[in-house]
NUMIMI-639968 format. One record per residue (C-alpha): residue in one letter; z, x, y. Coordinates in steps of 0.001 Angstrom, whole numbers, padded with zeros to 6 digits, always signed. Last residue first. Layout:
N
AZXY;...
This chain:
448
X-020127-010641+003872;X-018437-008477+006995;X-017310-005345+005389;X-013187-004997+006181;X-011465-003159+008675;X-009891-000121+007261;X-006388+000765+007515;X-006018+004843+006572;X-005322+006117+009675;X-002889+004083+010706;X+000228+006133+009952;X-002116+009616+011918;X-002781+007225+014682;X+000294+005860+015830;X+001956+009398+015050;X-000923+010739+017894;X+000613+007895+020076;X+003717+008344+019517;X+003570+011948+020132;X+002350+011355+023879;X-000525+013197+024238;X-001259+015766+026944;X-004896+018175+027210;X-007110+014620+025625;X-009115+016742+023390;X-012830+015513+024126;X-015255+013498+022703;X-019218+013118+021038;X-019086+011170+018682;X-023127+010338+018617;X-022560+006269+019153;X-018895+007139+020822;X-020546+008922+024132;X-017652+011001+025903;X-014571+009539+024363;X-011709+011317+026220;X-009562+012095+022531;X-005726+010837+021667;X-005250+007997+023161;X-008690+006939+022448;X-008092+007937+018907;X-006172+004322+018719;X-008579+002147+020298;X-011262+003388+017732;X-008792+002676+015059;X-008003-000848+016405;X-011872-001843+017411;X-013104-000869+013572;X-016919-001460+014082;X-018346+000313+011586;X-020131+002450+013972;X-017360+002777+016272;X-015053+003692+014152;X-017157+006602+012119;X-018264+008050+015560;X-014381+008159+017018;X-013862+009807+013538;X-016801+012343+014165;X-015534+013145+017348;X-011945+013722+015647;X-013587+015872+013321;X-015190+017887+015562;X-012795+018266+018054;X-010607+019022+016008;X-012226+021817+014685;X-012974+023222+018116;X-009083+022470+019134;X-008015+025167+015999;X-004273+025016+016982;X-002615+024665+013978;X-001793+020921+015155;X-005014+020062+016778;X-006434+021149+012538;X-004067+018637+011253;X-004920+016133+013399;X-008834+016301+012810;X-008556+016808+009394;X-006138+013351+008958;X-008575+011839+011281;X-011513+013072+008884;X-009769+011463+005771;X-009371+007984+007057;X-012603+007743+008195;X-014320+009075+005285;X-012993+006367+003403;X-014061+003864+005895;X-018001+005349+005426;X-017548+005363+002035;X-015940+001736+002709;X-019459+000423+004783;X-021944+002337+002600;X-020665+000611-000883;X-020476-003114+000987;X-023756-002333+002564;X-025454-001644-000798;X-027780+001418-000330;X-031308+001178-000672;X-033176+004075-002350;X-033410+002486-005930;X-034998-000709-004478;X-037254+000731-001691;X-038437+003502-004729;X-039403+001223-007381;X-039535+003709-010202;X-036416+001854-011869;X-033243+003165-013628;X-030819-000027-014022;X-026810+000315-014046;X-024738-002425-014424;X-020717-002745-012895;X-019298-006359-014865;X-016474-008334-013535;X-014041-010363-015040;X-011217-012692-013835;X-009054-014243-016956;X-005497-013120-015492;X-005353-010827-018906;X-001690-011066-020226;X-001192-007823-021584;X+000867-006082-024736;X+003710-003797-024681;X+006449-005513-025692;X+007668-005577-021770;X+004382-007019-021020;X+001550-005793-018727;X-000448-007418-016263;X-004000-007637-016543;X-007118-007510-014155;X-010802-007284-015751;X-013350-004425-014636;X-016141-004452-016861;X-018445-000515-016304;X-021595+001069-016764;X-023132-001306-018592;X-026706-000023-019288;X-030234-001131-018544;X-033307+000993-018887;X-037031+000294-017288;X-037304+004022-016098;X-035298+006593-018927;X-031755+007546-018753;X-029335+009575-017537;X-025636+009647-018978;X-023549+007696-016930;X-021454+008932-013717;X-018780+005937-012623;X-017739+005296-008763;X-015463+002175-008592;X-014676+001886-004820;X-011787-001579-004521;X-011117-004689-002039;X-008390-006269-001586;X-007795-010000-000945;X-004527-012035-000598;X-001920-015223-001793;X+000474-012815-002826;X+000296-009924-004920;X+002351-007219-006058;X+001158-003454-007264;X-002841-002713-007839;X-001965-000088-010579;X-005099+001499-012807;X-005292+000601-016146;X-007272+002831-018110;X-010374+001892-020827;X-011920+003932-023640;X-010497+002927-026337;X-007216+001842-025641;X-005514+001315-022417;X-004953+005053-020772;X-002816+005328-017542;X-004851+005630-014479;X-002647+006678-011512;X-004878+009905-010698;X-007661+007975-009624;X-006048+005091-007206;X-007064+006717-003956;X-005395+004473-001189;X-007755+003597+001712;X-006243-000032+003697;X-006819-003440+003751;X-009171-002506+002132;X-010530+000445-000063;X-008356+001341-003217;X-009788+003617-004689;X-011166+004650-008338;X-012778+007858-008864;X-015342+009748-010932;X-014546+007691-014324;X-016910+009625-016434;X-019547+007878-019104;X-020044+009421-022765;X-019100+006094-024922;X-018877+003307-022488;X-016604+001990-019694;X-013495-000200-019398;X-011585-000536-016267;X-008103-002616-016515;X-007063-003286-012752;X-003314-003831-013061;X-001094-006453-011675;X+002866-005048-011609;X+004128-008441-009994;X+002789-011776-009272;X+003979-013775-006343;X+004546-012397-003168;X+005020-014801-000317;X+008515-013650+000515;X+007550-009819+000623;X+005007-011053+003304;X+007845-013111+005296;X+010233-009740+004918;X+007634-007515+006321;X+006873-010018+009137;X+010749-009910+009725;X+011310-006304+010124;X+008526-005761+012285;X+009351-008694+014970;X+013080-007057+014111;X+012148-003445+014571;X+010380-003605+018160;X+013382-002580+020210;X+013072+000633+018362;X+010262+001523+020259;X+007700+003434+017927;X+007616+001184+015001;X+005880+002898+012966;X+003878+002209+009894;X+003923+002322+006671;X+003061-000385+003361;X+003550-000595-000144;X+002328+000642-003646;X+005393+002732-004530;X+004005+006127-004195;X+001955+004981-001335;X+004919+003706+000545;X+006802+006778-000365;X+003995+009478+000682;X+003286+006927+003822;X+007052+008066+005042;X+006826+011825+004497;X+003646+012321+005592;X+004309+010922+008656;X+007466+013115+009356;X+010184+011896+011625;X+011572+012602+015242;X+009301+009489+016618;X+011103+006729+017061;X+011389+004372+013995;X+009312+005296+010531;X+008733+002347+008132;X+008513+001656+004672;X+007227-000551+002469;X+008736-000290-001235;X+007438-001891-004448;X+009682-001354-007846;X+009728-000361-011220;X+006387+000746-010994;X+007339+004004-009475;X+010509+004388-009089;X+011239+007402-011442;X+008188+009522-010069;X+009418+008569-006210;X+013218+010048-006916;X+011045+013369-008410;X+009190+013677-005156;X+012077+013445-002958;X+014125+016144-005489;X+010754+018255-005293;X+010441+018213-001657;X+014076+019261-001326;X+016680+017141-000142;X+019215+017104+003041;X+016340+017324+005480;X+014165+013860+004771;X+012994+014251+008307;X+014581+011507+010686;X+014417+007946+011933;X+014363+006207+008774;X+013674+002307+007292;X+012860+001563+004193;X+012302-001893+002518;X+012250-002467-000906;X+010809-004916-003531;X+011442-006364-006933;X+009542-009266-008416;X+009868-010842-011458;X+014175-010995-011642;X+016628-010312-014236;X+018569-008388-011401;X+020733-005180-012181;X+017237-003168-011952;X+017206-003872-008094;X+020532-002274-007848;X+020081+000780-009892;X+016058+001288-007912;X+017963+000568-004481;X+020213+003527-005516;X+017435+005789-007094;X+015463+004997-003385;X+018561+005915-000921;X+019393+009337-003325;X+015614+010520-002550;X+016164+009718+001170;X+018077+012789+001209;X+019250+012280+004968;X+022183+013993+007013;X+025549+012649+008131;X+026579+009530+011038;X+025166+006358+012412;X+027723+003539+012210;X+026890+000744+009873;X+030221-001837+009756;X+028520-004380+011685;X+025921-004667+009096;X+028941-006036+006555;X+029132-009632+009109;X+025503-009644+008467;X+025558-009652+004605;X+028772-012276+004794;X+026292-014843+006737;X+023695-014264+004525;X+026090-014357+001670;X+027016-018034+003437;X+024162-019418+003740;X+021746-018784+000713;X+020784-014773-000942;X+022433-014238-004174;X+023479-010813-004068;X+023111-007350-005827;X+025190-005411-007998;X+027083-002106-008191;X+029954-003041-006936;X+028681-003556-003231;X+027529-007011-001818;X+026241-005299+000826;X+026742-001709+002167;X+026703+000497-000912;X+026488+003467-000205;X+023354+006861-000156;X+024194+010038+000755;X+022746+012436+003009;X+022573+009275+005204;X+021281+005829+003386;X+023161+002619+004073;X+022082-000011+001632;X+021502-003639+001922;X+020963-005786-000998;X+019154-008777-002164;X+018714-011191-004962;X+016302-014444-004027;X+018050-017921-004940;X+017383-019434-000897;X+014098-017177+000235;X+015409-014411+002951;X+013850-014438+006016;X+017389-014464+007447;X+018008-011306+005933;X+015049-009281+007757;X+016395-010620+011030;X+019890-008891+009991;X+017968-005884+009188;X+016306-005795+012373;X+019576-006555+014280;X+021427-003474+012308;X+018367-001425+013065;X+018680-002263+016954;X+022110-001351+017064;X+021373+002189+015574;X+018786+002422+017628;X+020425+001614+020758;X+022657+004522+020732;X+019827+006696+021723;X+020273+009053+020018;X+022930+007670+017938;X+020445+006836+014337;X+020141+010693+014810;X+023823+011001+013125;X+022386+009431+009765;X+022243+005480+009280;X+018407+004876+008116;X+018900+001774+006667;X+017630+000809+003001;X+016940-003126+001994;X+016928-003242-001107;X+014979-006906-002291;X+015159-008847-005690;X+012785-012017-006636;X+012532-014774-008793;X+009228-016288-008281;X+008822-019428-006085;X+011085-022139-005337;X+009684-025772-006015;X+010523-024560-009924;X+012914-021373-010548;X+010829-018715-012217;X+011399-015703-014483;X+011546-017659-018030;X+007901-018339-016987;X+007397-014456-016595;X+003489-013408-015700;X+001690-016475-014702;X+005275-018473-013751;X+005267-015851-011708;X+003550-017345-008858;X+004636-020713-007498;X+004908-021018-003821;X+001471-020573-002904;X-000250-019942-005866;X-003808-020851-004596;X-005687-017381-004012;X-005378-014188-005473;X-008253-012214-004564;X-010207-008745-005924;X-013063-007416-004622;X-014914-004824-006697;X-017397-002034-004408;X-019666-000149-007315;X-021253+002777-006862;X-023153+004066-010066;X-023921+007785-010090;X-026594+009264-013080;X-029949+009423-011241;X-032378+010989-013172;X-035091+008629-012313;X-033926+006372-009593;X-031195+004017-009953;X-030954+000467-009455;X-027700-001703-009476;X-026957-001639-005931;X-023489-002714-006231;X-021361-005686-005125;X-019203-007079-007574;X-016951-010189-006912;X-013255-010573-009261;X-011540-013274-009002;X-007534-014520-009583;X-005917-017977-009682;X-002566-018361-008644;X-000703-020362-010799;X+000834-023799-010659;X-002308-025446-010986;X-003347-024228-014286;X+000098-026721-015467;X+003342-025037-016194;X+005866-026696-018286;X+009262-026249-017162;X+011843-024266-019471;
């Protein structure tokens, strides 16, 4: 086994910014926690799995990649063609070593590379044998996307790997399933596996395809012209490449009679984190963060502590980051961070928000009034939308995030964007209004 020097492994932090001071009978402590990997570069796992990791190569790693080949996939023929190039682009990002497999999902889900039940060594010549096997995908059948992800999930398992990964790709609405079967395939993948996933054309369901890369902790978007799917396909693959610590949790410990209000995920994009929390001992719960690379995200910790008198100090909250063994203890990554709480009569400092805390609520709510705002132009209440959408256009302006605030221009005539004030564009092409609803929940982040 090679010996691993500090050096090898990317070293976490964790910053705090908070406004620390309360006024009297204040009980709410806002917290904003940013979290970065930085200096792996090629070497990750080695901080989670030593017996996982291949020196000068990176971590081990397995990838699914899952077409979208129902009848659709035809219409227009060059969709189908264009998937098989994407995926094709997708494996010649491949690392040398790293497992892989490509899977053809309809109402069914097959085996379309190496087949047998197992996955691949990715270097010249499978590569070369993986894209010979593309030419075989014809578009054809229904989709139960369900039976693509517990397929991936089998394969990925087969790999003694670190790091395991999917890609998704569908052009349709997940008709051949119910809900509940969809749901249920999500539930069993769920930390077993990452998945980004990505929604071609426009004859699909949003909901549907950021409810699977949320589940499993990865990105959506669309990729409106088809002709687009390799530039997409690749920069996916090329991210996927540079991950290199799996299954990192954010550990949050607070004291005897405090109340974890909410934990979210903030930037690069809003993801509510809350309900994931599974309990770590006394009074703690790890919440999920997924793979990392060389990156930075930044996360809302909102805690309510019991009340207490001017000139107190408490600790509302540590935040460390672990990742948890197969035996069932952790390896703590060593970053720490500590959320205080200090009730003070001095009004200018218990009255001034922290700009990190006001720029993501202000993100947050973002996010959440576009989805209003499109629902509502979809049931037909235009007033409603109106509103929200105006109060979106408001939001992105204000915070200056240029690419959301270029993207409800398609949708809305900004009138004045400093008091929101807009109006319904009458047409909107449904790419556009998809555009928007996928993105709505990337944030730019606070500048420091």
């Amino acid at each position: 086994m090679a010996n691993f020097s500090k050096s090898n492994v990317p070293q976490f932090s964790v910053d705090v910014y908070q406004n620390e001071y309360l006024p009297e009978g204040a009980g709410e402590v806002n917290a904003i926690v940013t979290v970065t990997a930085t200096g792996g570069g090629t070497i990750g796992s080695a901080v989670a799995a030593p017996h996982l990791y291949s020196p000068g190569q990176g971590p081990s790693a397995a990838v699914a990649i899952m077409v979208d080949c129902s009848g659709s996939m035809d219409y227009p023929p060059t969709k189908m063609r264009n998937a098989r190039d994407a995926t094709a682009a997708a494996i010649d990002t491949l690392r040398d070593g790293v497992h892989f497999a490509v899977i053809g999902g309809t109402h069914v889900a097959k085996e379309v590379y190496p087949g047998g039940g197992r996955v691949a060594v990715a270097d010249a010549t499978t590569r070369e044998q993986a894209k010979q096997a593309l030419r075989s995908l014809s578009a054809g059948g229904g989709t139960a996307i369900g039976t693509w992800l517990k397929l991936a999930d089998r394969l990925l398992s087969s790999a003694d790997v670190a790091i395991r990964h999917g890609i998704l790709l569908t052009d349709g609405r997940n008709e051949h399933e119910s809900p509940q079967d969809l749901k249920a395939a999500l539930d069993a993948c769920a930390g077993r596996f990452t998945c980004d996933a990505r929604g071609v054309g426009t004859d699909w369901e949003v909901k549907e395809v950021t409810g699977i890369a949320s589940a499993l902790l990865g990105t959506a978007d669309i990729v409106a012209d088809p002709a687009a799917l390799a530039a997409d396909f690749t920069r996916m693959m090329e991210t996927a490449m540079g991950k290199e610590v799996a299954d990192v949790s954010l550990r949050l410990w607070t004291p005897v009679d405090t109340t974890v209000k909410f934990v979210k995920q903030v930037a690069p994009t809003v993801e509510d984190l809350t309900g994931r929390r599974t309990e770590a001992g006394p009074r703690a719960g790890d919440y999920p963060l997924g793979s990392w690379g060389d990156e930075s995200r930044d996360y809302h910790v909102c805690v309510e502590v019991p009340v207490a008198g001017i000139g107190q100090e408490m600790l509302a909250g540590r935040i460390s980051l672990v990742i948890p063994q197969p035996d069932g203890s952790v390896q703590n990554l060593g970053a720490q961070g500590l959320v205080r709480a200090v009730w003070t009569d001095d009004m200018v400092a218990s009255t001034s928000i922290n700009p990190q805390v006001a720029h993501y609520t202000g993100q947050a709510e973002l996010a959440q009034v576009i989805q209003q705002g499109l629902d509502l132009r979809k049931s037909g209440d235009m007033d409603g939308a109106t509103a929200k959408l105006g109060r979106a256009v408001q939001l992105a302006s204000a915070s200056g995030n240029a690419d959301t605030a270029k993207l409800l221009a398609k949708v809305v005539d900004v009138v004045d964007a400093a008091t929101g004030t807009v109006r319904l564009k009458a047409k909107v092409a449904e790419a556009d209004e998809m555009t928007l609803e996928t993105r709505s929940t990337k944030t730019v982040r606070v500048k420091k």
